[in-house]
C-alpha positions in Angstrom: -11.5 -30.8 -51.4 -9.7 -27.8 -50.3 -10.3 -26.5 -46.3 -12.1 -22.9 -47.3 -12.6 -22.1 -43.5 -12.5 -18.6 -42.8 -9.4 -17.9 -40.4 -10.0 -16.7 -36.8 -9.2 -13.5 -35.6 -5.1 -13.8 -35.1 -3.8 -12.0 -31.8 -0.3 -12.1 -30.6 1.2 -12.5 -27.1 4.5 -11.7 -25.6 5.0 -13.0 -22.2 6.2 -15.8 -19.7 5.7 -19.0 -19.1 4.1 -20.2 -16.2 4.2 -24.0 -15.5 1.1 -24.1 -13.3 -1.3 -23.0 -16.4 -2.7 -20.5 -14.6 -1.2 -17.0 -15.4 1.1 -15.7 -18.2 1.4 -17.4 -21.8 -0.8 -20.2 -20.7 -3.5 -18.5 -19.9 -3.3 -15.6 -22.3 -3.7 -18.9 -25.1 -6.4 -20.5 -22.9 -8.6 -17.7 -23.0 -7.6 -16.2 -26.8 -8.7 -19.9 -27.6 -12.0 -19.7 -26.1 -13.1 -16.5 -27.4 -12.9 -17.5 -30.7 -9.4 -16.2 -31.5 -6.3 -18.0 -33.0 -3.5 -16.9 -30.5 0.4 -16.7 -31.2 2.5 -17.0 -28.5 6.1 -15.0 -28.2 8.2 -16.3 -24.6 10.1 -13.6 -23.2 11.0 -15.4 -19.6 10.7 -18.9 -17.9 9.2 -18.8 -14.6 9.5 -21.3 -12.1 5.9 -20.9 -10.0 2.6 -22.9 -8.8 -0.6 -21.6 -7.4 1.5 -20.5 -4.4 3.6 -17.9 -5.9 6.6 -17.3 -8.1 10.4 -18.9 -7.2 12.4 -17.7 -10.3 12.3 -15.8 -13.6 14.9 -16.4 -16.2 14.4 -13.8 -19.4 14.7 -14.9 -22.6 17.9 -13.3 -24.4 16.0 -10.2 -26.4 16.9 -11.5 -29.9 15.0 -14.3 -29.3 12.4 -12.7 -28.3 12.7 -10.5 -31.0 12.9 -13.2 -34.1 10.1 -15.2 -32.4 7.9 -12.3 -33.2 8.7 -11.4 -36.0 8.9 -14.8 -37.8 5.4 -15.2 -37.5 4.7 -11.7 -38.2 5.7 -12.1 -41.5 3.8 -15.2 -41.9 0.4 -14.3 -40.6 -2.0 -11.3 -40.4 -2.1 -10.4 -36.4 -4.7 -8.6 -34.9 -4.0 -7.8 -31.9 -0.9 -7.3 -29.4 -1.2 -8.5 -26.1 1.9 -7.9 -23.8 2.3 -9.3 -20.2 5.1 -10.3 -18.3 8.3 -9.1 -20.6 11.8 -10.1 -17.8 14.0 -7.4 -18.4 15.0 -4.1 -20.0 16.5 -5.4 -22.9 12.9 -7.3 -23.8 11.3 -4.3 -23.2 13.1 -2.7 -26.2 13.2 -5.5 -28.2 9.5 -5.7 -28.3 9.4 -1.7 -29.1 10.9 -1.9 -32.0 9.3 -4.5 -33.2 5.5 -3.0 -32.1 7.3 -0.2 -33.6 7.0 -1.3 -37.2 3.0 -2.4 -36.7 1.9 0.9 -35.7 -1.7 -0.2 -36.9 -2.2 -3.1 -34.7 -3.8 -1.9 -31.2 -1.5 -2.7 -28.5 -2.7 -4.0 -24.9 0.0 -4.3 -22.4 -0.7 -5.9 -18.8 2.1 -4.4 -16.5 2.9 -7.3 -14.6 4.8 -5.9 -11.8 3.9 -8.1 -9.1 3.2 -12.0 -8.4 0.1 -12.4 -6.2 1.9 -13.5 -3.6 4.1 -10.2 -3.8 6.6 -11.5 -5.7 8.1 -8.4 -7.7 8.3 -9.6 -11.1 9.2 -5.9 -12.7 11.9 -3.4 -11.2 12.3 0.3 -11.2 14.5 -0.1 -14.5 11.9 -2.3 -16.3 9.2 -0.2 -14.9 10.9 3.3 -16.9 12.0 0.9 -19.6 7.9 0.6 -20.4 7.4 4.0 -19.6 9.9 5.3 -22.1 9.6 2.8 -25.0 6.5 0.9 -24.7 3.8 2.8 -22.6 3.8 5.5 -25.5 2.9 2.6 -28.4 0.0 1.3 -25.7 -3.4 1.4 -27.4 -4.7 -0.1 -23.9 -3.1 -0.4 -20.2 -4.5 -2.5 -18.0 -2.9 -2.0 -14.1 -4.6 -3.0 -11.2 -4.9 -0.1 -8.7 -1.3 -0.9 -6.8 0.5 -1.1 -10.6 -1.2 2.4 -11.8 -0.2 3.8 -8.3 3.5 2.8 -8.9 2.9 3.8 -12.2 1.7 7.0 -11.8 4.6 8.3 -8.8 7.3 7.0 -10.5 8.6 10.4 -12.1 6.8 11.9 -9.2 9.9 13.8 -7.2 7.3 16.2 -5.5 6.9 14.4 -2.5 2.8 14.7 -3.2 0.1 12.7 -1.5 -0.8 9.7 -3.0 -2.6 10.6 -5.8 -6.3 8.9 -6.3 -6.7 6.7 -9.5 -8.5 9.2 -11.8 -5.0 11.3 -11.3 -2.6 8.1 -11.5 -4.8 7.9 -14.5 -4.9 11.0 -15.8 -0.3 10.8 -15.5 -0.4 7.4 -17.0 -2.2 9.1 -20.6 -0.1 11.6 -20.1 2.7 9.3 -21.0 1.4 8.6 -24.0 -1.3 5.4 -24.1 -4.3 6.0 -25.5 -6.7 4.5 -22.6 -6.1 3.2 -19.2 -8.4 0.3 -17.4 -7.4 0.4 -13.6 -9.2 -2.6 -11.7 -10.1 -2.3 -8.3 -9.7 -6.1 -7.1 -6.8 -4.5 -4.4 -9.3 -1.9 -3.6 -11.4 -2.0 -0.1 -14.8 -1.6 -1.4 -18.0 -3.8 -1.3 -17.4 -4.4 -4.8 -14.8 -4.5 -7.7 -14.7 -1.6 -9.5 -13.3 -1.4 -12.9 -13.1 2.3 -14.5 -11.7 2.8 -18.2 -10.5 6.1 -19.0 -9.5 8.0 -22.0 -8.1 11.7 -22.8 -11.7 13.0 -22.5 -11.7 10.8 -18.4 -13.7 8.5 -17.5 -15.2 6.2 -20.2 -17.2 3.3 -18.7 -17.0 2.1 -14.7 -18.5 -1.6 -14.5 -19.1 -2.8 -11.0 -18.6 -6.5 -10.3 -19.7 -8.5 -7.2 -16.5 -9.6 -4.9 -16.0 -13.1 -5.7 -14.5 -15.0 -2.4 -10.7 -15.6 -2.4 -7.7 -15.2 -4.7 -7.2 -16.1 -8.4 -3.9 -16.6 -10.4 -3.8 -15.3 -13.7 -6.9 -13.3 -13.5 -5.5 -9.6 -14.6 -3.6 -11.9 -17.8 -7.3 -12.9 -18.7 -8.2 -10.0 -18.6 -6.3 -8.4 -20.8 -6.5 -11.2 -23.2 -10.1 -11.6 -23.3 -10.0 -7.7 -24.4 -7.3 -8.4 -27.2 -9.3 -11.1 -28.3 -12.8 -8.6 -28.2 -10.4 -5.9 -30.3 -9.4 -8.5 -32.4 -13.6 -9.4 -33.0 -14.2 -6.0 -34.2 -15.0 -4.0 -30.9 -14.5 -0.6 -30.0 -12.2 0.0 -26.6 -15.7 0.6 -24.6 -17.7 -2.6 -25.6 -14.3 -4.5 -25.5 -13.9 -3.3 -21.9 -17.1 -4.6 -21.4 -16.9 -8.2 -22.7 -13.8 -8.7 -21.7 -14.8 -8.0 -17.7 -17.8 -10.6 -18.5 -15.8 -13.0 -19.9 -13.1 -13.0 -16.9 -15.8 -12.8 -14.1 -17.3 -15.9 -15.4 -14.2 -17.7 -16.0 -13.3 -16.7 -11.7 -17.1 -17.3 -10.5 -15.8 -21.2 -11.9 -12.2 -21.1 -10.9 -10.9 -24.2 -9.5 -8.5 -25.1 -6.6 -5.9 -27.4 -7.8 -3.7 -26.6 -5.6 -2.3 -25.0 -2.1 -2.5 -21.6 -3.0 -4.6 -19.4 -5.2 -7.8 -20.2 -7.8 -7.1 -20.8 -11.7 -9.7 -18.8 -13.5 -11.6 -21.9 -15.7 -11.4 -19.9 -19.0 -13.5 -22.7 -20.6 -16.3 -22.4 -18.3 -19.0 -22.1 -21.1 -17.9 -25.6 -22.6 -18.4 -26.7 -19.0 -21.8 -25.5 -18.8 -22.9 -26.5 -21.5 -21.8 -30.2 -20.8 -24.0 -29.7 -17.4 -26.8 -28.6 -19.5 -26.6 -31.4 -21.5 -25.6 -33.9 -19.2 -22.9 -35.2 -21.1 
């Protein structure tokens, strides 16, 4: 009898592999998985990091990041783009073009420029690599407040004040993306707030309850839990919105493997409902 099971919702991911499970490709699957979606996964670098912090990126050479894509574009319908972690300039245009030819599919792109530790993951030349080839395709970016900051000044030769993050904003669509979602976990207020904005400004601003210590991978869940909510038929807004449930869920259940930072539990739900059960 043949198998006549609907297929899930097909997102694709571009990013690096992170040994520890707890950020990049590993989670962005993890948490595509759990929301229902079928995730593809493209690897543009190899990282060597734990819970502590990253030790070394080697990036994939470009054409193979390239034909990874688009070997499985041509096989399967995809949703969704998600793009995190990319390892160098020439990635950065090898996933342009191929975005390029997909103009249809919404595009979220996590500017991972950072480690949580501080380890700088993206330089100046990656950074106007995104912002000349990539940031223009975005459908969604999704800095914290330090990346949209950096963001924001980087064609900034004025010598201005630092601009507040409805500006950084405001420069960031200016470049071309359609929205930007700037969290405010790096922020020094009581609570986390997450503001979405568009062309028009400010779209939704959720307010979440500090959850105590540090988590690795959280702004990659993030921004795969909204690919995933895309791909599921959601507009940008509710997306936003699910997406910021989903990831403060999967943190309020994080786990401490290790000697440094939390690992969001992406599969918290199966969890619960095991504990509901009881077994």
């Amino acid at each position: 009898m043949a198998n006549t099971r609907e297929t899930p919702p097909i997102v694709l991911a571009f990013s690096a592999s992170d040994p520890s499970g707890g950020a990049g490709l590993q989670a962005d699957i993890l948490t595509l998985s759990s929301m229902g979606c079928h995730p593809l996964s493209v690897v543009t670098a190899i990282t060597v990091q734990d819970t502590l912090g990253v030790e070394d990126v080697m990036a994939m050479e470009a054409e193979w990041v390239a034909d990874q894509a688009r070997c499985v574009l041509e096989d399967m319908p995809v949703g969704v783009f998600k793009v995190g972690l990319i390892g160098s300039v020439e990635n950065v245009a090898a996933i342009a073009e191929v975005v390029a030819d997909y103009p249809d599919i919404p595009l979220i792109l996590d500017p991972v420029l950072a480690s949580g530790r501080g380890d700088e993951l993206a330089g100046d030349d990656i950074l106007t690599a995104l912002l000349e080839m990539l940031i223009p395709q975005t459908t969604l970016l999704t800095p914290n407040s330090m990346e949209a900051r950096r963001i924001a000044q980087l064609d900034d030769d004025d010598g201005d004040a630092e601009p507040d993050l409805a500006e950084c904003a405001r420069r960031i669509i200016e470049m071309g993306c359609e929205f930007v979602l700037i969290t405010g976990t790096h922020e020094n207020t009581p609570q986390v707030v997450n503001t979405l904005y568009g062309e028009s400004g400010v779209l939704r601003s959720d307010s979440w309850q500090r959850l105590p210590g540090s988590y690795h991978g959280s702004g990659c869940t993030l921004a795969s839990a909204i690919a995933a909510s895309i791909a599921q038929g959601l507009d940008i807004p509710e997306a936003v919105k699910e997406a910021q449930e989903f990831t403060w869920q999967a943190l309020k259940a994080g786990f401490h493997p290790g000697m440094g930072q939390y690992i969001p539990d992406r599969l918290f739900w199966a969890h619960e409902e095991k504990d509901a059960t009881g077994t």
